[in-house]
N, C-alpha and C positions, 0 to 999 in steps of 0.2 A: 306101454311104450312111450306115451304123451308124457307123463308126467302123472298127476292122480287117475285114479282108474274110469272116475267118471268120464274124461275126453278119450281112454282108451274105449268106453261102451258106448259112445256114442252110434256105431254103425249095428252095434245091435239091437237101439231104437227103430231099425227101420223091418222090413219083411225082409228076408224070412226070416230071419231070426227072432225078431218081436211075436211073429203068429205062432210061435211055441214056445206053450207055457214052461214044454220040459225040457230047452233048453236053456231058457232066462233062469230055472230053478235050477237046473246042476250049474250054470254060467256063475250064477252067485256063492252056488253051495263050494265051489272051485275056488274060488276067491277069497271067501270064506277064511277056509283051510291053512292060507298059506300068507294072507293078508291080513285078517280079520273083517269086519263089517263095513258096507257101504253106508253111503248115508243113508235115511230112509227114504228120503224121494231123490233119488239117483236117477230114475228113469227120466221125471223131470226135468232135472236138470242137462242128462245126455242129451233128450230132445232140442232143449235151448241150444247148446254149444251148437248142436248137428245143424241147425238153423242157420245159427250168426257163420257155420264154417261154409254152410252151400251160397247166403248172402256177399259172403265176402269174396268168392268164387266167382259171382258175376262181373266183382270190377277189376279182374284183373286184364289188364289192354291185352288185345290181339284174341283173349280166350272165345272170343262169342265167333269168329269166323271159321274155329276149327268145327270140320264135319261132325265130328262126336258129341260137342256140345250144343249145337244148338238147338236142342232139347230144353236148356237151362235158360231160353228166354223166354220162356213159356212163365218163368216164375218171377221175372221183374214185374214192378209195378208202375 
């Protein structure tokens, strides 16, 4: 939906979906089929995106007062 697949796998770098192997195995084998192959370290690189997208989440003004998020200062530095 992002554009290359690897920003669309990004949220399957995280639990639950990362803690099974047999969904990340048919998630590819699916992909697979109808795409062709990712790259070889996809998961890699999903994690980085998923990173730079929750870091860039922090500086959006106003977002740190809302009650849902303020979980997400937990991870400023």
């Amino acid at each position: 939906m992002s554009g290359h697949p690897v920003f669309d796998f990004t949220k399957f770098t995280r639990p639950p979906y990362s803690a099974s192997t047999t969904f990340m195995k048919n998630l590819c084998d699916s992909y697979y089929i109808t795409h062709k192959d990712l790259p070889p370290n996809w998961e890699e690189i999903a994690k980085c995106v998923d990173l730079l997208v929750w870091a860039k989440l922090l500086t959006v003004p106003n977002l740190a007062s809302a009650p849902n998020i303020k979980a997400l200062k937990y991870l400023q530095i």
